[in-house]
C-alpha positions as CSV (number, residue, x, y, z in Angstrom):
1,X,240.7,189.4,165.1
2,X,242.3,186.0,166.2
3,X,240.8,184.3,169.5
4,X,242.8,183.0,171.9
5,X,241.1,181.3,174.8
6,X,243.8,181.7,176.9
7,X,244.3,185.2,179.5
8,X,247.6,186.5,179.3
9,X,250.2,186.3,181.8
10,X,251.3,189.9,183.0
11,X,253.9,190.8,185.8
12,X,250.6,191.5,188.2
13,X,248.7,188.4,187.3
14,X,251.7,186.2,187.9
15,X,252.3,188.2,191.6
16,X,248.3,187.5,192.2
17,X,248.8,183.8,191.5
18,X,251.9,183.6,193.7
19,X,250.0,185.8,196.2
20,X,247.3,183.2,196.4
21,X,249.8,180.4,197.4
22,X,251.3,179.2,194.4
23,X,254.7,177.9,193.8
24,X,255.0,175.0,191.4
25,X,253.8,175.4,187.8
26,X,254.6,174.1,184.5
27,X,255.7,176.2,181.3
28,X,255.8,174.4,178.5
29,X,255.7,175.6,174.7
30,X,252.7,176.9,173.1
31,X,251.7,177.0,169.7
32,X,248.6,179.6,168.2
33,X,247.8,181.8,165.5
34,X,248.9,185.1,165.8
35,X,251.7,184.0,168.5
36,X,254.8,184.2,166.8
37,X,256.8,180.8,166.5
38,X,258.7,179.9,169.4
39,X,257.6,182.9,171.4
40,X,254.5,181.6,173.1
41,X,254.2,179.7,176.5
42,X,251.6,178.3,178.9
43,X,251.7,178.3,181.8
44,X,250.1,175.8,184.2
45,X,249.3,176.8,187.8
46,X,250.1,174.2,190.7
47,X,249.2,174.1,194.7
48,X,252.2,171.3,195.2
49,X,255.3,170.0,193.6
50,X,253.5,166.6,193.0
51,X,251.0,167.7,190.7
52,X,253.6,170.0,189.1
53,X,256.0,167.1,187.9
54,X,252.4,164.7,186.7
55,X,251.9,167.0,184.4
56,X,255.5,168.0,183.4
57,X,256.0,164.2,183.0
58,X,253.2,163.9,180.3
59,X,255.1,166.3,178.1
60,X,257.7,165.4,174.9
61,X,261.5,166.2,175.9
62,X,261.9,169.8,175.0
63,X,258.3,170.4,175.1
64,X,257.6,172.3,178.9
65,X,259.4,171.9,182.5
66,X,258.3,172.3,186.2
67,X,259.2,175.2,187.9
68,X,259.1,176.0,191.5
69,X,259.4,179.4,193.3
70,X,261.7,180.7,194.3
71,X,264.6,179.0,192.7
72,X,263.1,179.6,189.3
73,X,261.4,183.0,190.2
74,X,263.6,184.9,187.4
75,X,263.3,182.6,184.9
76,X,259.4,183.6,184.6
77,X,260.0,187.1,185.2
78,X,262.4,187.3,182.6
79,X,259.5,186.4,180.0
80,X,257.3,188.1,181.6
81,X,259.3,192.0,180.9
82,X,257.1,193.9,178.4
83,X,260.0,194.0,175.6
84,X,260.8,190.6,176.0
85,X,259.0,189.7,172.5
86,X,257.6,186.4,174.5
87,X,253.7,186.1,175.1
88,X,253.0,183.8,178.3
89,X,249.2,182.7,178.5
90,X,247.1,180.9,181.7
91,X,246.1,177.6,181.3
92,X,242.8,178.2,182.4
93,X,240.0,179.0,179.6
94,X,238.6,182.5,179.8
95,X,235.1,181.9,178.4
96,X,232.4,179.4,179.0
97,X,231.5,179.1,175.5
98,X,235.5,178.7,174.3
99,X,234.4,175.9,172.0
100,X,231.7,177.7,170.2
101,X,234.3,180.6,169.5
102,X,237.0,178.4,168.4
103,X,234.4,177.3,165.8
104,X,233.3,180.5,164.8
105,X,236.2,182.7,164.6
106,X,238.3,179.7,163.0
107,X,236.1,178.4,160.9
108,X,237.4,178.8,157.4
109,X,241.1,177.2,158.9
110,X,238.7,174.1,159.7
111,X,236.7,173.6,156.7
112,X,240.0,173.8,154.8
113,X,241.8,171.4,157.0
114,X,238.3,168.7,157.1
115,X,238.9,169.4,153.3
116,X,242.4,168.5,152.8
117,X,243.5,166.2,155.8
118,X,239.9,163.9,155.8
119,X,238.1,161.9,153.6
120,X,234.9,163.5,155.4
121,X,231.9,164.4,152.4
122,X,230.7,168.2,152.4
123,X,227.2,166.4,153.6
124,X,228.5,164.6,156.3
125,X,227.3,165.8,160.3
126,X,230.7,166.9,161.6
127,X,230.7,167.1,165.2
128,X,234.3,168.8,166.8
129,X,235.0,168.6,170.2
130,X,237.5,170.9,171.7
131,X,239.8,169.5,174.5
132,X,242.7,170.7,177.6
133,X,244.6,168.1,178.7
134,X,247.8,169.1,180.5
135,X,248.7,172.3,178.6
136,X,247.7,170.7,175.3
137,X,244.7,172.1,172.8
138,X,243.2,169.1,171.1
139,X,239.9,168.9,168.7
140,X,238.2,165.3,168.6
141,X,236.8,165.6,165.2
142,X,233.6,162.6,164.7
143,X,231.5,161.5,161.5
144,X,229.9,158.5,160.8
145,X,231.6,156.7,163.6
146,X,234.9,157.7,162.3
147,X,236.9,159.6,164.7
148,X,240.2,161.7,164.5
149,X,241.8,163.3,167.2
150,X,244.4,166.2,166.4
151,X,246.7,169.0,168.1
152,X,244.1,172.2,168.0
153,X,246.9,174.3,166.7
154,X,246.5,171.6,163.2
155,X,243.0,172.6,162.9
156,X,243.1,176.6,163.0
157,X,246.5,177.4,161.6
């Protein structure tokens, strides 16, 4: 089974968050094993429009927007409809010890990728380093002082 550190958004959780105050968020594209391509969002929680639009701003053209309730209120709920074939996941990490599944259930994908996208030896100390940064999975990958950092999604594929 495929981990993904992510909750998934359903109808309810998405009326608790807007329940608790919430009306700004970001959803912006979302890339995983086991998601299908293109179907996959995140989606990033917000107490003001301010902090909404800083993150939205760090993101490629096409990659996520900011949303704010209620003008956008059906455009959520439209992914969120069980038949809608789209998967819409929190961006807040579900497990304390994310990082140490990552490793573990993706390990093979990342011994394959140190293998052909690194010039790193099979006796080299290989420290990884799993990262969020507004929406945005990334592994810091370290050995003998060389470090490389790269989109998550790169590593486990």
């Amino acid at each position: 089974m495929l981990y993904i550190p992510f909750e998934q958004v359903t109808i309810d959780l998405f009326h608790d968050l807007v329940s608790r105050g919430y009306k700004d968020f970001v959803l912006q594209k979302f890339e995983w094993p086991s998601v299908t391509f293109g179907k996959g969002f995140l989606l990033s929680a917000y107490e003001n429009k301010e902090l909404a639009h800083v993150h939205a701003s760090e993101l490629d053209v096409k990659e996520g927007k900011a949303l704010h309730l209620p003008d956008d209120f059906e455009k959520i709920q439209k992914l969120l409809e069980v038949d809608s074939g789209y998967r819409i996941f929190l961006n807040k990490i579900k497990n304390i010890d994310w990082e140490k599944r990552m490793l573990k259930h993706y390990n093979l994908n990342i011994v394959n990728y140190l293998r052909s996208n690194t010039k790193f030896k099979r006796t080299d100390k290989i420290d990884i380093l799993f990262t969020l940064e507004y929406g945005r999975v990334k592994a810091i990958i370290e050995s003998n002082g060389t470090r490389k950092e790269v989109n998550a999604f790169d590593l486990i594929k």
